[in-house]
TORKOL-4160 file (C-alpha; in steps of 0.2 Angstrom, whole numbers, padded with zeros to 4 digits, m for minus):
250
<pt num="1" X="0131" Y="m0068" Z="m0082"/>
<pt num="2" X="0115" Y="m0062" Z="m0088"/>
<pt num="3" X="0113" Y="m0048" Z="m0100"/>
<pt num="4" X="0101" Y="m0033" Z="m0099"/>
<pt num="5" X="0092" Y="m0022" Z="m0111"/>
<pt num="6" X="0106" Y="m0012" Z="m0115"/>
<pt num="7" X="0120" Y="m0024" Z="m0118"/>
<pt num="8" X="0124" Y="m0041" Z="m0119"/>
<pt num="9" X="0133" Y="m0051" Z="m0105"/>
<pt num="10" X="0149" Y="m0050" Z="m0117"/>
<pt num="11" X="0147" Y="m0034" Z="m0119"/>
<pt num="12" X="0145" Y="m0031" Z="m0099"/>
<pt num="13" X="0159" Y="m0042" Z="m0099"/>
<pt num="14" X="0169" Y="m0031" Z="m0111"/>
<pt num="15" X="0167" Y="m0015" Z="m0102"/>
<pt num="16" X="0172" Y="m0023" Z="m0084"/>
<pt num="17" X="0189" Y="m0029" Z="m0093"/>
<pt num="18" X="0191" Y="m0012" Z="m0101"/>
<pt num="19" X="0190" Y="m0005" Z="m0085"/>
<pt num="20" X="0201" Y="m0015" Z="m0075"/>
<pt num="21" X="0215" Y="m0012" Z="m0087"/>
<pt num="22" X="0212" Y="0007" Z="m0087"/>
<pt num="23" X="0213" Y="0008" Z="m0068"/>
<pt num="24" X="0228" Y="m0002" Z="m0070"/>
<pt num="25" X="0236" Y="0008" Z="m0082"/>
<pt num="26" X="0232" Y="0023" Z="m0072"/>
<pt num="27" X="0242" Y="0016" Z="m0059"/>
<pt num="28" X="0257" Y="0012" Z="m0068"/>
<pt num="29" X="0258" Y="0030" Z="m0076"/>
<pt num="30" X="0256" Y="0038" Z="m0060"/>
<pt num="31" X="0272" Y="0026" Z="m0053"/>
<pt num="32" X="0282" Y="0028" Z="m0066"/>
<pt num="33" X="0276" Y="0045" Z="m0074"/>
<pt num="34" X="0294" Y="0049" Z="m0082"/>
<pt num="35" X="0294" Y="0035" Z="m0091"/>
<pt num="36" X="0277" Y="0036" Z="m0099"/>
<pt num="37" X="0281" Y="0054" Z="m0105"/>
<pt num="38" X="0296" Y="0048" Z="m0113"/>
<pt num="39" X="0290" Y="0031" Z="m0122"/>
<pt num="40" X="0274" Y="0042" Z="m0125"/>
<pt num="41" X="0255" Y="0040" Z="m0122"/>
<pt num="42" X="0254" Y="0027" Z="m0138"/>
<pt num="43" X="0268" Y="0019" Z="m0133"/>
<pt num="44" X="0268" Y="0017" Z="m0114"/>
<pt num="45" X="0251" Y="0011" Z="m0118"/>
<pt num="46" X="0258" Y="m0004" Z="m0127"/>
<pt num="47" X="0268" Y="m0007" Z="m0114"/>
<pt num="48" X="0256" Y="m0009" Z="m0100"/>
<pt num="49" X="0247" Y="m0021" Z="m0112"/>
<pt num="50" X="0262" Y="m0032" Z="m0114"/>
<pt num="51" X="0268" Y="m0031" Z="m0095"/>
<pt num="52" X="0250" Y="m0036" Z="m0090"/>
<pt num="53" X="0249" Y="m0051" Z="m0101"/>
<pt num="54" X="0264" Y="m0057" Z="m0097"/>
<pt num="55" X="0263" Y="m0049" Z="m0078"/>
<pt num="56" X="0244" Y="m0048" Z="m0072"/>
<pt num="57" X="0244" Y="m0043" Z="m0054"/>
<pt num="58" X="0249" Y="m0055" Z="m0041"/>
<pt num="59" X="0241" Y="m0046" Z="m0027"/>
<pt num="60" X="0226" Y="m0037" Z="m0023"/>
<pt num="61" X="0234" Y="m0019" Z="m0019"/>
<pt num="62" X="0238" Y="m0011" Z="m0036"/>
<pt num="63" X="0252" Y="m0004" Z="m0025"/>
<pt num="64" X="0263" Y="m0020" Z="m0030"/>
<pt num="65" X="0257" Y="m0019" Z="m0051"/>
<pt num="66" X="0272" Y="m0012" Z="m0056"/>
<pt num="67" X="0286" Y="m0024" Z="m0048"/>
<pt num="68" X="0290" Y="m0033" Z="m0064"/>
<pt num="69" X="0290" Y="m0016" Z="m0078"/>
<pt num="70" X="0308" Y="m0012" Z="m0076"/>
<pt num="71" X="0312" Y="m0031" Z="m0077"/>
<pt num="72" X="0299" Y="m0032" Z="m0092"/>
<pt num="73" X="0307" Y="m0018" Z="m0103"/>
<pt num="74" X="0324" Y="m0026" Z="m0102"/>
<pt num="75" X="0316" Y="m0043" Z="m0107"/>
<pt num="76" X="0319" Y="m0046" Z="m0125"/>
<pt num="77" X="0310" Y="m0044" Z="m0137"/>
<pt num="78" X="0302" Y="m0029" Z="m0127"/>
<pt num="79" X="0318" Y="m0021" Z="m0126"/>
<pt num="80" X="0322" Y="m0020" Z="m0142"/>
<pt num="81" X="0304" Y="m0013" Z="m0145"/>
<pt num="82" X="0303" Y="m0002" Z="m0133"/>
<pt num="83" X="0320" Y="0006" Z="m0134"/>
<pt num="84" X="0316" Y="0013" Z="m0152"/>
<pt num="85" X="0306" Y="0023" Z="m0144"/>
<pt num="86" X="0317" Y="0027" Z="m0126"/>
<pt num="87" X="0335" Y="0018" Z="m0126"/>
<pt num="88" X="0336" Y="0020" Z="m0107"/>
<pt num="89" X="0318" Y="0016" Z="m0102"/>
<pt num="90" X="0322" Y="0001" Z="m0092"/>
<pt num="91" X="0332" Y="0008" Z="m0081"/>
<pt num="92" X="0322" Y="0024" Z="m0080"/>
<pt num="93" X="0308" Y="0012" Z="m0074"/>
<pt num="94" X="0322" Y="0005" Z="m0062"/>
<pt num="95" X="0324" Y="0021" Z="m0054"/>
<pt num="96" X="0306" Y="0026" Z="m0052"/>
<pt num="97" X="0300" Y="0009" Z="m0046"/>
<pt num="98" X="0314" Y="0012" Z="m0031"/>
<pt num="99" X="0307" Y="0030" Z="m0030"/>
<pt num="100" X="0289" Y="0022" Z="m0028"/>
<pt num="101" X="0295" Y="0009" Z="m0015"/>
<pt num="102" X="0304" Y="0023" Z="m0004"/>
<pt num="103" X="0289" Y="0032" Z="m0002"/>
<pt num="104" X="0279" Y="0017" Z="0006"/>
<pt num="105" X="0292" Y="0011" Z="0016"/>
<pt num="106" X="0292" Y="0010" Z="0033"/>
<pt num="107" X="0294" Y="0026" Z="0045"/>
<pt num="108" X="0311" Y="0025" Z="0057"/>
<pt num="109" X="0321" Y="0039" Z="0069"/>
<pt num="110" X="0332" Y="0046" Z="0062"/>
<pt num="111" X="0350" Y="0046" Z="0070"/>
<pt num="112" X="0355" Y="0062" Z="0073"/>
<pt num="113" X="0374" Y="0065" Z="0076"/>
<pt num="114" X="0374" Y="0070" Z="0095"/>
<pt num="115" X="0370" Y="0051" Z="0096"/>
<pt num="116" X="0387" Y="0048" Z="0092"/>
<pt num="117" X="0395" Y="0060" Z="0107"/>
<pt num="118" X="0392" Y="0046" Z="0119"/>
<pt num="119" X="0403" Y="0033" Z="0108"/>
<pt num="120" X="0421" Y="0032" Z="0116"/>
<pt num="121" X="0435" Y="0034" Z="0101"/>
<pt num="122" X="0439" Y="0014" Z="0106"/>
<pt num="123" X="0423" Y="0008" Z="0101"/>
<pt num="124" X="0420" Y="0019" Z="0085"/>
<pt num="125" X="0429" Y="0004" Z="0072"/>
<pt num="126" X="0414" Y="m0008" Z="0079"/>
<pt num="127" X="0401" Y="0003" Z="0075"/>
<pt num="128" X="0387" Y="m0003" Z="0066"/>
<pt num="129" X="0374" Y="0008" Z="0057"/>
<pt num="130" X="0357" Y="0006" Z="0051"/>
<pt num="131" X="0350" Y="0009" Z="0035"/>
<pt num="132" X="0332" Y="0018" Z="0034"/>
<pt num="133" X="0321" Y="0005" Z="0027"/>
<pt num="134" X="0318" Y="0019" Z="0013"/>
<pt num="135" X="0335" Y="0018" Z="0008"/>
<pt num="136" X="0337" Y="0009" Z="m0011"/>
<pt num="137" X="0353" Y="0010" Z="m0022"/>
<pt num="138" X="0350" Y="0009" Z="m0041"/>
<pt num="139" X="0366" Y="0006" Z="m0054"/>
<pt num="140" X="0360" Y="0011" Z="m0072"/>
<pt num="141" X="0369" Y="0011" Z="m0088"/>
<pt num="142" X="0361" Y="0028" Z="m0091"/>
<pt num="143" X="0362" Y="0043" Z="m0079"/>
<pt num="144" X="0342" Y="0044" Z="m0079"/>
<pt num="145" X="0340" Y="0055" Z="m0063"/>
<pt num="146" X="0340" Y="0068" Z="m0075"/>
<pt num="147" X="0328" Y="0064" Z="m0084"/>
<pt num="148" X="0318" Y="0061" Z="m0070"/>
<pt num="149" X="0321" Y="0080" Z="m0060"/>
<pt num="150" X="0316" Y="0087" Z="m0075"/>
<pt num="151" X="0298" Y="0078" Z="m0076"/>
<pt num="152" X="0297" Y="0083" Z="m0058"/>
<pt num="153" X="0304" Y="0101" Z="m0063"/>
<pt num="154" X="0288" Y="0101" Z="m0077"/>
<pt num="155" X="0271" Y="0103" Z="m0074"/>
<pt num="156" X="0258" Y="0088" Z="m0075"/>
<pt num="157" X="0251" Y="0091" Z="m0094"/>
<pt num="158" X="0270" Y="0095" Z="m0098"/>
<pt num="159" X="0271" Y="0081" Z="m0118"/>
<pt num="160" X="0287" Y="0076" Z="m0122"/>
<pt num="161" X="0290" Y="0075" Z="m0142"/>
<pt num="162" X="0305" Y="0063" Z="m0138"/>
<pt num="163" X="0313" Y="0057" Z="m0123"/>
<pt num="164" X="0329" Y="0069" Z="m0119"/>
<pt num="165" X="0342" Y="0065" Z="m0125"/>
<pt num="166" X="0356" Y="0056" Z="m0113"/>
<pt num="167" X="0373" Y="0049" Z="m0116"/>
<pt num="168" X="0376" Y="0031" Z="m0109"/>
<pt num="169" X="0386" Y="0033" Z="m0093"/>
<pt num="170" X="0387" Y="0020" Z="m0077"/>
<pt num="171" X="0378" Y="0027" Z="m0066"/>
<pt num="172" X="0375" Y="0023" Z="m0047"/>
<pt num="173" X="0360" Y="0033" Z="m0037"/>
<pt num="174" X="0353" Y="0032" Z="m0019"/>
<pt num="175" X="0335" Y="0034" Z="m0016"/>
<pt num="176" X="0327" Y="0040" Z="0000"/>
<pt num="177" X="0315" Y="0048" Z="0010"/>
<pt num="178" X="0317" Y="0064" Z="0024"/>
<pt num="179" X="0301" Y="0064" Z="0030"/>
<pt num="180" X="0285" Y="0064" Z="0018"/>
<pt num="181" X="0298" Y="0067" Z="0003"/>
<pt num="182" X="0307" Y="0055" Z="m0007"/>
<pt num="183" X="0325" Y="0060" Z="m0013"/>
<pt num="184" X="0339" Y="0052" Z="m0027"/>
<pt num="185" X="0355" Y="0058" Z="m0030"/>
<pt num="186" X="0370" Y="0051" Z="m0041"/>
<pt num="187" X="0384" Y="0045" Z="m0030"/>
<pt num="188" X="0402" Y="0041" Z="m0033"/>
<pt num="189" X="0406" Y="0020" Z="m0034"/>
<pt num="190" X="0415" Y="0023" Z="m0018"/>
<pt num="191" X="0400" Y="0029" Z="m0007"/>
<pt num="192" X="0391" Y="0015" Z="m0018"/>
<pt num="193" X="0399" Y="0002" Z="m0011"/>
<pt num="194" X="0403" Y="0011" Z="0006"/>
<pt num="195" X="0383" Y="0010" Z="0008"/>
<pt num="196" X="0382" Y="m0007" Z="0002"/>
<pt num="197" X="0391" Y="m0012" Z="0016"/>
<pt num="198" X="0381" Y="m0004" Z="0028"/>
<pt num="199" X="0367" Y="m0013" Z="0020"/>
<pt num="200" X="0376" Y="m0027" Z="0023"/>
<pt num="201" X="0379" Y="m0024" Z="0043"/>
<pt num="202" X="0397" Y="m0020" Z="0040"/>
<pt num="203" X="0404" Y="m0011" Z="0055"/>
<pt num="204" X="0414" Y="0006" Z="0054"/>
<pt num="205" X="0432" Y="m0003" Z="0052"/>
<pt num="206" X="0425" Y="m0013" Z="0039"/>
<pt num="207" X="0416" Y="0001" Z="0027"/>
<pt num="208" X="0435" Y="0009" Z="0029"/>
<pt num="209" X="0443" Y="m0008" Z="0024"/>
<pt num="210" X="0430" Y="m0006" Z="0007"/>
<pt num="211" X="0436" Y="0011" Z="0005"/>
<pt num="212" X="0453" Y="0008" Z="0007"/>
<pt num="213" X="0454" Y="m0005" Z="m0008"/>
<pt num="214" X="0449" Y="0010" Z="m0019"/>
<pt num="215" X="0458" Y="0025" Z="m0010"/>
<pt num="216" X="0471" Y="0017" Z="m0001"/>
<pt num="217" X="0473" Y="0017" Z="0018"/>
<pt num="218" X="0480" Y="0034" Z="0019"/>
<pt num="219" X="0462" Y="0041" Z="0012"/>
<pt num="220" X="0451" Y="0029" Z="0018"/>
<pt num="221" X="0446" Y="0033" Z="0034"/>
<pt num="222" X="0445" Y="0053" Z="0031"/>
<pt num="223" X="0432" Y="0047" Z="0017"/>
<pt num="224" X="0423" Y="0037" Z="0028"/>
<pt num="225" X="0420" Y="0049" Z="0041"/>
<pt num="226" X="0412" Y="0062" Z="0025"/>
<pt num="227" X="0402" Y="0050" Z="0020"/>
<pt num="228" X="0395" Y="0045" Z="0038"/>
<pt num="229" X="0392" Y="0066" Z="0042"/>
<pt num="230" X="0383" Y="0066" Z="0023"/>
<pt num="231" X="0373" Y="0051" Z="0028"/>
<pt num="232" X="0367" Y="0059" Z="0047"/>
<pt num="233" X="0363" Y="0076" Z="0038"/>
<pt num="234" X="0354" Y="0067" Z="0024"/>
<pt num="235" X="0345" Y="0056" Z="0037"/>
<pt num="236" X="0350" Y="0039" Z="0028"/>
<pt num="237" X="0355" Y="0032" Z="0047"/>
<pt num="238" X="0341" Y="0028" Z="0059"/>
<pt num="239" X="0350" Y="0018" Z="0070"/>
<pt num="240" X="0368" Y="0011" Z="0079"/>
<pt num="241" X="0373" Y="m0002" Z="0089"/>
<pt num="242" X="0390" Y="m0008" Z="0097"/>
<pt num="243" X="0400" Y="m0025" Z="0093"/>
<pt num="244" X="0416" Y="m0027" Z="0102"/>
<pt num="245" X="0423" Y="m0043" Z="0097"/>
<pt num="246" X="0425" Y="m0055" Z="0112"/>
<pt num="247" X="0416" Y="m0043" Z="0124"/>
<pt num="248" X="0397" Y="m0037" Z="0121"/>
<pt num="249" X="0385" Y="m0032" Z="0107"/>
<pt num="250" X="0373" Y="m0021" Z="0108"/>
């Protein structure tokens, strides 16, 4: 590298570096944008110099930059460093990392409940349902979906002295996207689970059978039927198919 006039080739060098990691750190802040305004601009700062020693980008998109930050901030000793600061920062990270990979995920139809008119009442146990590929469930230790709706709630410039204050509660949220715009709610363990099995490709009499060993038979069916008409208003579902055991599949 040869230098010129104005600056040495370490200098030149210098100045590429510098701006590598400020396009990086841009990136990062826009990804997870709650938790830089509650670690802070000093401190969030220190993070992305961390996570990028020990983490520097394994692919050329700066889409996939921030894979590891959640992972990072519950790595000791960074999570002891970086909790002075925000106790609840790793799994803030978590959330918006799933909040970031919703948005780019794939488009699909959405299921919409006449789709299910054609099902005779036979076949309705063997139904299997499909996730959108949007569709990510988070479990925090922290009910940090506040903190994030208020960032959203807050204008752009909006500087937080400290990070809100939160009680430590289990917490279990879905993540997804109607359309252009991604969504997160808290949900109860039952629809937790109840979604983790049609993650799994459980069919209908199976996500009852989940249910059931929380609610009991009596319950469990009634439940699962609220959660499927949530799902299909919510547009978690994008498609269905048929398994009859010993028959056909479809």
């Amino acid at each position: 590298m040869c230098g010129d006039a104005s600056a040495s080739p370490g200098e030149r060098l210098a100045i590429y570096a510098n701006a590598y990691f400020a396009r990086l750190h841009d990136c990062l802040a826009e990804d997870f944008g709650a938790t830089a305004r509650a670690l802070g601009a000093d401190a969030f700062h220190d993070l992305v110099k961390t996570y990028l020693m020990i983490h520097p980008p394994e692919r050329p998109s700066l889409h996939h930059a921030g894979a590891h930050l959640a992972e990072h901030l519950a790595t000791p000793p960074f999570a002891e460093i970086f909790a002075r600061r925000c106790a609840y920062a790793a799994d803030l990270a978590r959330l918006e990392w799933a909040i970031a990979r919703s948005f780019s995920a794939p488009d699909a139809p959405v299921l919409e409940r006449a789709a299910l008119a054609s099902v005779a009442p036979e076949d309705f146990a063997g139904l299997r349902f499909t996730a959108t590929p949007s569709l990510d469930l988070v479990t925090c230790a922290w009910p940090v979906q506040i903190v994030r709706e208020r960032f959203e709630q807050e204008g752009e410039d909006s500087v937080w002295t400290e990070a809100p204050a939160l009680a430590a509660e289990p917490t279990a949220i879905r993540v997804w996207r109607r359309g252009e715009q991604v969504r997160f709610a808290r949900i109860d363990a039952d629809e937790r689970d109840a979604l983790e099995g049609v993650l799994a490709g459980d069919t209908f009499a199976a996500l009852c059978e989940r249910l059931a060993v929380a609610l009991g038979e009596t319950h469990a069916a009634a439940r699962a039927a609220a959660l499927l008409a949530s799902w299909i208003a919510d547009g978690l579902l994008v498609g269905q198919s048929l398994f009859l055991i010993g028959s056909r599949s479809g």
